[in-house]
N, CA, C and O atoms as CSV, one atom per row, in Angstrom:
chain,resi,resn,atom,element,x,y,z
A,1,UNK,N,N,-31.222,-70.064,-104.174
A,1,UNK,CA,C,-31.933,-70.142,-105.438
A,1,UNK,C,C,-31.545,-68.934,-106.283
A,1,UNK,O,O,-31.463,-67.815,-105.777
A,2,UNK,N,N,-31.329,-69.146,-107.455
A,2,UNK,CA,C,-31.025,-68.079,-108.578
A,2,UNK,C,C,-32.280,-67.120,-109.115
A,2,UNK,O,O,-33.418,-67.556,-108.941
A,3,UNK,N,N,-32.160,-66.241,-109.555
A,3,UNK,CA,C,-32.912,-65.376,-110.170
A,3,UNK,C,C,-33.071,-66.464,-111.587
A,3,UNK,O,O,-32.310,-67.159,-112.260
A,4,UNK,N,N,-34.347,-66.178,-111.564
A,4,UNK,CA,C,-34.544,-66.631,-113.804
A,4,UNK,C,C,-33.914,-65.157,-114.323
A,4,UNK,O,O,-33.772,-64.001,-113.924
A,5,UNK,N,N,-33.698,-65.822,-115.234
A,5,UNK,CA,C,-33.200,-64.577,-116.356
A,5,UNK,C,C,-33.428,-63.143,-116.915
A,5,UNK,O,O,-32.841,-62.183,-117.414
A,6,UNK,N,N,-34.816,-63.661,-116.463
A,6,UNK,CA,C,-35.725,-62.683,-117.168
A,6,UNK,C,C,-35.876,-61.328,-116.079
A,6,UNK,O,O,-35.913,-60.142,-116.406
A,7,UNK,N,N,-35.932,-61.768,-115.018
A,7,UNK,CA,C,-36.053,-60.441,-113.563
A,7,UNK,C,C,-34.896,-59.612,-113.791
A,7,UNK,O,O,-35.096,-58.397,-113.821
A,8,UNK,N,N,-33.362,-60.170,-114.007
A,8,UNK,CA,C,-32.228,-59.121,-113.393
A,8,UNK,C,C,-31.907,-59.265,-111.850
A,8,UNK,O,O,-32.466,-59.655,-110.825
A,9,UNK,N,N,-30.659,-58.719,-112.266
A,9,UNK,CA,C,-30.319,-58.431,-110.892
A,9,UNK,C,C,-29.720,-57.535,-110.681
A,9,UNK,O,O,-28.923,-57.312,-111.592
A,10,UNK,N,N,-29.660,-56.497,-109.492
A,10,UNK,CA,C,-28.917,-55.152,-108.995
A,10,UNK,C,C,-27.257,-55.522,-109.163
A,10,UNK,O,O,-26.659,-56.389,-108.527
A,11,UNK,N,N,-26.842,-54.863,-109.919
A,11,UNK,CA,C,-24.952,-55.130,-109.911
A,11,UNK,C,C,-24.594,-53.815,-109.816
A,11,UNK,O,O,-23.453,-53.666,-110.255
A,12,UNK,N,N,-25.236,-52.494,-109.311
A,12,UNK,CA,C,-24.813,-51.524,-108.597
A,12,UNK,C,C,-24.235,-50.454,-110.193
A,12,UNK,O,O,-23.626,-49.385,-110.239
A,13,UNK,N,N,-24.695,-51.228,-111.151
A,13,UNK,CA,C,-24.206,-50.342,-112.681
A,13,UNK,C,C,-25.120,-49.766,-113.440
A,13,UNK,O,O,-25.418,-50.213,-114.547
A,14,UNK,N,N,-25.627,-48.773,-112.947
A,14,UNK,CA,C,-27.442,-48.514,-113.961
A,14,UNK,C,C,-26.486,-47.022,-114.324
A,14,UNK,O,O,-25.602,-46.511,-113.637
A,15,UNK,N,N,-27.031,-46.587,-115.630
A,15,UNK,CA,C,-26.505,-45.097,-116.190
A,15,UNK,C,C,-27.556,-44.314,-115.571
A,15,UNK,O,O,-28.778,-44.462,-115.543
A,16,UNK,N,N,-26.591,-43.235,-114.966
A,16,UNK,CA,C,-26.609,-42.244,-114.299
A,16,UNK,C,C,-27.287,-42.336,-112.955
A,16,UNK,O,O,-28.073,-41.467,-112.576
A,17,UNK,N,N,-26.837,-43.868,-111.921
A,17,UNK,CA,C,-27.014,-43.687,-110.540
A,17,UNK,C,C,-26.242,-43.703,-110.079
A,17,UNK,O,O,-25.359,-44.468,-110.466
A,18,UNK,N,N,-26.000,-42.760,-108.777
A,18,UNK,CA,C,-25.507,-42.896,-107.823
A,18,UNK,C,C,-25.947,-42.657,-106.424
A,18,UNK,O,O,-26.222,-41.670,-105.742
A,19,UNK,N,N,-25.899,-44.224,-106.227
A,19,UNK,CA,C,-26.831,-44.537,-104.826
A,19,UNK,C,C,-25.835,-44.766,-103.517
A,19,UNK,O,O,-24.985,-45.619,-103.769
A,20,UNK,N,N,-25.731,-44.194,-102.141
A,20,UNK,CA,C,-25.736,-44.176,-100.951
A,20,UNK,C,C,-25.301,-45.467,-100.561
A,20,UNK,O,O,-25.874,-46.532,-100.792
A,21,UNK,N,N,-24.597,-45.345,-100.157
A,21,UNK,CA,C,-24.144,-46.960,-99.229
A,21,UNK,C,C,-25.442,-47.586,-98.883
A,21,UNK,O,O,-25.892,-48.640,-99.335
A,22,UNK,N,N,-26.022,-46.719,-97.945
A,22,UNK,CA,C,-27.538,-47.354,-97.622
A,22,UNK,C,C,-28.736,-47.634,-98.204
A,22,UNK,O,O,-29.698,-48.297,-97.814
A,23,UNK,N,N,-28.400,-46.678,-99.759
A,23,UNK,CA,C,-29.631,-47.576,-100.859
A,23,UNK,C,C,-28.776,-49.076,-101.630
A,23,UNK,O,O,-29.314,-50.118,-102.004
A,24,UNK,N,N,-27.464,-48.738,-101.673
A,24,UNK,CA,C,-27.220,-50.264,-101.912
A,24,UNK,C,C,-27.119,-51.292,-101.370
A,24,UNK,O,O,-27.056,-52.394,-101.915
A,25,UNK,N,N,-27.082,-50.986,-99.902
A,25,UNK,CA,C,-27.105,-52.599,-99.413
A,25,UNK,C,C,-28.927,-52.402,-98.849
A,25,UNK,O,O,-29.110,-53.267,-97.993
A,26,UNK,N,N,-29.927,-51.765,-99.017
A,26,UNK,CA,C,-31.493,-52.032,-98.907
A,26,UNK,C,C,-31.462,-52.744,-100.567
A,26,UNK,O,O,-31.877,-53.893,-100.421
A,27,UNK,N,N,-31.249,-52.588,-101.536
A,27,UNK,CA,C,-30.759,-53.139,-102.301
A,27,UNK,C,C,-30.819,-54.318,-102.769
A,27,UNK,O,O,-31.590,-55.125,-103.289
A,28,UNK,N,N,-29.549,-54.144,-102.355
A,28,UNK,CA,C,-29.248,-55.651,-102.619
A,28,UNK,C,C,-30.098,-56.837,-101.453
A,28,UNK,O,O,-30.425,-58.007,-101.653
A,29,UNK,N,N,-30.223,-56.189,-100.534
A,29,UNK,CA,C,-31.176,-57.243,-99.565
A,29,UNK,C,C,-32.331,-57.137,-99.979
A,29,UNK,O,O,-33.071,-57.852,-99.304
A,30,UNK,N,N,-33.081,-56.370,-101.087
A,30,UNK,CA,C,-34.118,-56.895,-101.616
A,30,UNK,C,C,-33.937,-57.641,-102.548
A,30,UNK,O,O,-34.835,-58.403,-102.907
A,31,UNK,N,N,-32.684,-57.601,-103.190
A,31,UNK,CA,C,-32.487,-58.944,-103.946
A,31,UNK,C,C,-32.530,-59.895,-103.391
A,31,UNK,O,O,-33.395,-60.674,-103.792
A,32,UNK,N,N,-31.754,-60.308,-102.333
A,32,UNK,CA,C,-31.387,-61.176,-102.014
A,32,UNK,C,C,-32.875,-61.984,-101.220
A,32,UNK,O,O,-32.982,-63.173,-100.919
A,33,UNK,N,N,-33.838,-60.936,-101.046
A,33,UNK,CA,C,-35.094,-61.670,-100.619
A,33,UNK,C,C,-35.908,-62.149,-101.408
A,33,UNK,O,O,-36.824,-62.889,-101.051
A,34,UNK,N,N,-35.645,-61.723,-102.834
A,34,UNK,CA,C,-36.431,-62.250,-104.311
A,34,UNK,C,C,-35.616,-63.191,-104.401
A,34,UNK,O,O,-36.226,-64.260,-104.424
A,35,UNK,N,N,-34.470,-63.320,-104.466
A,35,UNK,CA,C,-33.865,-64.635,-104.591
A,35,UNK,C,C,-34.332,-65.700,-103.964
A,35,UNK,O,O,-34.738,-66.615,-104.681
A,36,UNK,N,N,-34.425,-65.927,-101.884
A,36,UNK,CA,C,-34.915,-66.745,-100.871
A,36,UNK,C,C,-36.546,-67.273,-101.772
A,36,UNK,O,O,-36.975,-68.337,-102.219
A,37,UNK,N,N,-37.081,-65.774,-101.688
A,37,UNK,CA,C,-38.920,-66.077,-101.765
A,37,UNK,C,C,-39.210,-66.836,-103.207
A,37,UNK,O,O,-39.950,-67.761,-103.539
A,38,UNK,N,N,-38.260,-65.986,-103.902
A,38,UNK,CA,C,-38.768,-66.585,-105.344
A,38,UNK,C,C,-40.058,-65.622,-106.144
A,38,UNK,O,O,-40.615,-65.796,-107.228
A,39,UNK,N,N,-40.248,-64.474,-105.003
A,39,UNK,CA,C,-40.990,-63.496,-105.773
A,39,UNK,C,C,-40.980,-62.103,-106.057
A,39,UNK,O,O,-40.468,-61.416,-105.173
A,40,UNK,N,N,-41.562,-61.295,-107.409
A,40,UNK,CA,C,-40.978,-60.542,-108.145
A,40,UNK,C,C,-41.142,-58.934,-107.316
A,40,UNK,O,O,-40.386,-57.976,-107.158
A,41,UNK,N,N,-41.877,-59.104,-107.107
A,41,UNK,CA,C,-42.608,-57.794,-106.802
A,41,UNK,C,C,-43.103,-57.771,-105.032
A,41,UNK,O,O,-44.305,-57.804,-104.765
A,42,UNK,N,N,-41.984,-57.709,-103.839
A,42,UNK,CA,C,-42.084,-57.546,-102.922
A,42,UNK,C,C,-43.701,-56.807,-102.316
A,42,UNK,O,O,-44.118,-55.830,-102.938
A,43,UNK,N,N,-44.260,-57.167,-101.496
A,43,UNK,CA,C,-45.270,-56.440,-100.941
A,43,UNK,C,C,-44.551,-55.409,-99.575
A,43,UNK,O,O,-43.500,-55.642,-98.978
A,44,UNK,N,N,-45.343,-54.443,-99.391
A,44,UNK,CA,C,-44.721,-53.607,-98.684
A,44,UNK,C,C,-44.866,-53.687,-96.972
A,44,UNK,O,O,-44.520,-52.782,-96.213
A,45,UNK,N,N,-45.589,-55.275,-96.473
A,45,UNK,CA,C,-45.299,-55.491,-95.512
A,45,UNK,C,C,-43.685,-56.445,-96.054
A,45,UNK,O,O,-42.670,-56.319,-95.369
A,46,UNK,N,N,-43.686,-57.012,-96.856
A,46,UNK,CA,C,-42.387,-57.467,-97.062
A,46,UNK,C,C,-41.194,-56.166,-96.996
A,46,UNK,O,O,-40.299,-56.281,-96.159
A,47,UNK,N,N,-41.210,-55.378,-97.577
A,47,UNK,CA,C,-40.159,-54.332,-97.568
A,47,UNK,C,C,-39.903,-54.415,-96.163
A,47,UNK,O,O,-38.790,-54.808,-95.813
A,48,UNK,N,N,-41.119,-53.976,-94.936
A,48,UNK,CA,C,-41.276,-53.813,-93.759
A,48,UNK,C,C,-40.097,-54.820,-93.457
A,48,UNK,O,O,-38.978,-54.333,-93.292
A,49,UNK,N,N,-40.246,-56.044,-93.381
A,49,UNK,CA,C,-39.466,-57.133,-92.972
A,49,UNK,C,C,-37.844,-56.875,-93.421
A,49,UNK,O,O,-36.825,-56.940,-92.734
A,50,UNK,N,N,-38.008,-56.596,-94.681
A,50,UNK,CA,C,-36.968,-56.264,-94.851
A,50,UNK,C,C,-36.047,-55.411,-94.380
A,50,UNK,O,O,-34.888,-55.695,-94.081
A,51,UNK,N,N,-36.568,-54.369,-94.315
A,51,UNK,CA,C,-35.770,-52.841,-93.172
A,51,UNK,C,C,-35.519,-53.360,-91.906
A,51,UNK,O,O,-34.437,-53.020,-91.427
A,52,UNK,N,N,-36.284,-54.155,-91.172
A,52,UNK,CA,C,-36.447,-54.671,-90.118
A,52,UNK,C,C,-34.753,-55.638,-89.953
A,52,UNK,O,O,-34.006,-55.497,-88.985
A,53,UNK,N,N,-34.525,-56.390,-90.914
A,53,UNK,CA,C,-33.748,-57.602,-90.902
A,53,UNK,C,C,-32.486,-56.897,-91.544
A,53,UNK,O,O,-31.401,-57.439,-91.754
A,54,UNK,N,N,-32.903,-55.321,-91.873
A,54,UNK,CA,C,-31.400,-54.943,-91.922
A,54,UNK,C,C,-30.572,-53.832,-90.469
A,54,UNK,O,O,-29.420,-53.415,-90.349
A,55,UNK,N,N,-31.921,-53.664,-89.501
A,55,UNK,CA,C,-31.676,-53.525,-88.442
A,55,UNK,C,C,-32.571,-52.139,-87.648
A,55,UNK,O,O,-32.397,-51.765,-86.488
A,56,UNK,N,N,-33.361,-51.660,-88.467
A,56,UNK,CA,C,-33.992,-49.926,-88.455
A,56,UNK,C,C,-35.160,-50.812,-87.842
A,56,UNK,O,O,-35.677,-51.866,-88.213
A,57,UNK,N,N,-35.383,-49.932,-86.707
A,57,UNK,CA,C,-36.546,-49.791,-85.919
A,57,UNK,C,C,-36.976,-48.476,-85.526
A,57,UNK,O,O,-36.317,-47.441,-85.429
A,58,UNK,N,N,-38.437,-48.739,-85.278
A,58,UNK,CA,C,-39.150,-47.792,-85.091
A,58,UNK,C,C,-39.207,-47.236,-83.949
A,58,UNK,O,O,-39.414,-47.975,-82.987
A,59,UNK,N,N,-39.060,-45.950,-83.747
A,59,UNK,CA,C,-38.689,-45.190,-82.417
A,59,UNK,C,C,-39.644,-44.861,-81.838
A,59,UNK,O,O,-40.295,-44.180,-82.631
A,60,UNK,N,N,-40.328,-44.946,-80.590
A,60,UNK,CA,C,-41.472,-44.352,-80.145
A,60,UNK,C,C,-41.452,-43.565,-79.124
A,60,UNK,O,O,-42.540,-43.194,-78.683
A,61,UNK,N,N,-40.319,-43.145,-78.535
A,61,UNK,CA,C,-40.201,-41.934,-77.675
A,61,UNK,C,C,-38.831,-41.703,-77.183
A,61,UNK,O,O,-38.050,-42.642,-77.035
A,62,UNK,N,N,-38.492,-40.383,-76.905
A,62,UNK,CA,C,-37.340,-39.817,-76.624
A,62,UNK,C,C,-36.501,-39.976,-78.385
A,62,UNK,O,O,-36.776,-40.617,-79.399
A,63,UNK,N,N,-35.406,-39.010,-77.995
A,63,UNK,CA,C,-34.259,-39.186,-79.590
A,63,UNK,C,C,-33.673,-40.331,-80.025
A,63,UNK,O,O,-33.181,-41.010,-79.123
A,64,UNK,N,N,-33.562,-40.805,-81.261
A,64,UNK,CA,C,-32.662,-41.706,-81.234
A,64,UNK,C,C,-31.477,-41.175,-81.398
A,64,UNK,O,O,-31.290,-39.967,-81.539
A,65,UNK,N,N,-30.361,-42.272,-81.389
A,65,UNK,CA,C,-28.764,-41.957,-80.742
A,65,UNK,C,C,-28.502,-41.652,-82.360
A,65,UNK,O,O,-29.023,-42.285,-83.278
A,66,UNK,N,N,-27.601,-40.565,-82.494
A,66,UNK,CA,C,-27.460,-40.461,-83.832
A,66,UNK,C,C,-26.079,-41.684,-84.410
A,66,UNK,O,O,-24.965,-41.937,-83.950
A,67,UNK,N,N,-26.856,-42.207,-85.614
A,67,UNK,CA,C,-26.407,-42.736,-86.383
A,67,UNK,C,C,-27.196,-43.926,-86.246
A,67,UNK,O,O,-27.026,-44.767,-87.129
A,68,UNK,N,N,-27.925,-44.157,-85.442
A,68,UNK,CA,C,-29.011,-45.223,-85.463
A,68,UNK,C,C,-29.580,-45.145,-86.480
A,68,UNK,O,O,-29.653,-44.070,-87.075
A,69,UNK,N,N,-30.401,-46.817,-87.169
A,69,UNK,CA,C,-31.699,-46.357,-88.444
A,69,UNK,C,C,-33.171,-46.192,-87.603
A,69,UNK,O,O,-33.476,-46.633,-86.495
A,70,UNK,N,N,-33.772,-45.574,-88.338
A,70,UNK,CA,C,-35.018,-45.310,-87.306
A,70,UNK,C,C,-36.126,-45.738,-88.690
A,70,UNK,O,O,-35.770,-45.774,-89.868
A,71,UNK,N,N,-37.264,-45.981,-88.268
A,71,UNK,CA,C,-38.559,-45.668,-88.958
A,71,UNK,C,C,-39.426,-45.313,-87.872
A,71,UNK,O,O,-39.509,-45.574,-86.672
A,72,UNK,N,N,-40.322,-44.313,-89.104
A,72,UNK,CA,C,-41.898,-43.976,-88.458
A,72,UNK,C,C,-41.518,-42.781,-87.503
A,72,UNK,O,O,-42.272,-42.584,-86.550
A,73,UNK,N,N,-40.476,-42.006,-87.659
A,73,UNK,CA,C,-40.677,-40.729,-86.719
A,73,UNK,C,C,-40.704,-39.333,-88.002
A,73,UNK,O,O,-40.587,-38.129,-87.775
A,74,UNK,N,N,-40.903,-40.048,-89.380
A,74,UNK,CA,C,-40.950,-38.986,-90.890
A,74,UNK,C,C,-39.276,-38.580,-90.704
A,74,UNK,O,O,-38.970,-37.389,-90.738
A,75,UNK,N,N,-38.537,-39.313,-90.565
A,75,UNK,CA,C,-37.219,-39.024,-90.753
A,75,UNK,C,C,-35.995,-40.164,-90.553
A,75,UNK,O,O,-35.680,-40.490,-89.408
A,76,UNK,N,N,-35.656,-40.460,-91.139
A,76,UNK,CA,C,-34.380,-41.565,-91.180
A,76,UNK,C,C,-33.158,-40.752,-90.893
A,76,UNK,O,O,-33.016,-39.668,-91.457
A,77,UNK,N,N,-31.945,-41.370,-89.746
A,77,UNK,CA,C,-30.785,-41.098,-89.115
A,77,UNK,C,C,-29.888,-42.239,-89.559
A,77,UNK,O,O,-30.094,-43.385,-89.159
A,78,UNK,N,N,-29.162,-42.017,-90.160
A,78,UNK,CA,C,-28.413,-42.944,-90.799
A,78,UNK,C,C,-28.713,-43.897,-91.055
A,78,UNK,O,O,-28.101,-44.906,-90.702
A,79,UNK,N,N,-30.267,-43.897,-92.096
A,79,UNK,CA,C,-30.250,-44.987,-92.847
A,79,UNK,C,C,-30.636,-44.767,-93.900
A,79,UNK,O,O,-29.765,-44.148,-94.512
A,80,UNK,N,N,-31.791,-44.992,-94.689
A,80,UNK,CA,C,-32.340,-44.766,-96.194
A,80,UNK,C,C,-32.362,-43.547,-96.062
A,80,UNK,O,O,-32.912,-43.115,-95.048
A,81,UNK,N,N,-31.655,-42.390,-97.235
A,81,UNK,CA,C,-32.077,-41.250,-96.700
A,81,UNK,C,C,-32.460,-40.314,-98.654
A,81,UNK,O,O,-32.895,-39.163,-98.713
């Protein structure tokens, strides 16, 4: 399903960003989940899903391996940073 007109869409060209490999493809997979759902304004158990389905899990004991994505230890390892 397409975006209506009126929302936009991320084409990675806004004046004066420059975003991280890993804020553009969180990104664009939130586009791409407004696109599926059909809605504008993600809720933030949706984001949740989202981080999730781009592969970052939450660590609950011992280190993670570096370069893993992590949530919920107040620090991201190679992911949103």
């Amino acid at each position: 399903m397409a975006f209506p007109s009126r929302w936009g869409k991320f084409c990675g060209v806004h004046v004066g960003s420059d975003y991280s490999p890993e804020q553009e493809e969180f990104i664009k997979a939130v586009d791409s989940w407004k696109a599926r759902t059909v809605i504008m304004f993600p809720a933030l158990t949706d984001l949740l899903h989202i981080l999730k389905e781009l592969g970052y899990r939450k660590v609950t004991d011992g280190e993670p391996e570096m370069g893993s994505k992590v949530l919920g230890t107040g620090e991201v390892r190679g992911g949103l940073e």
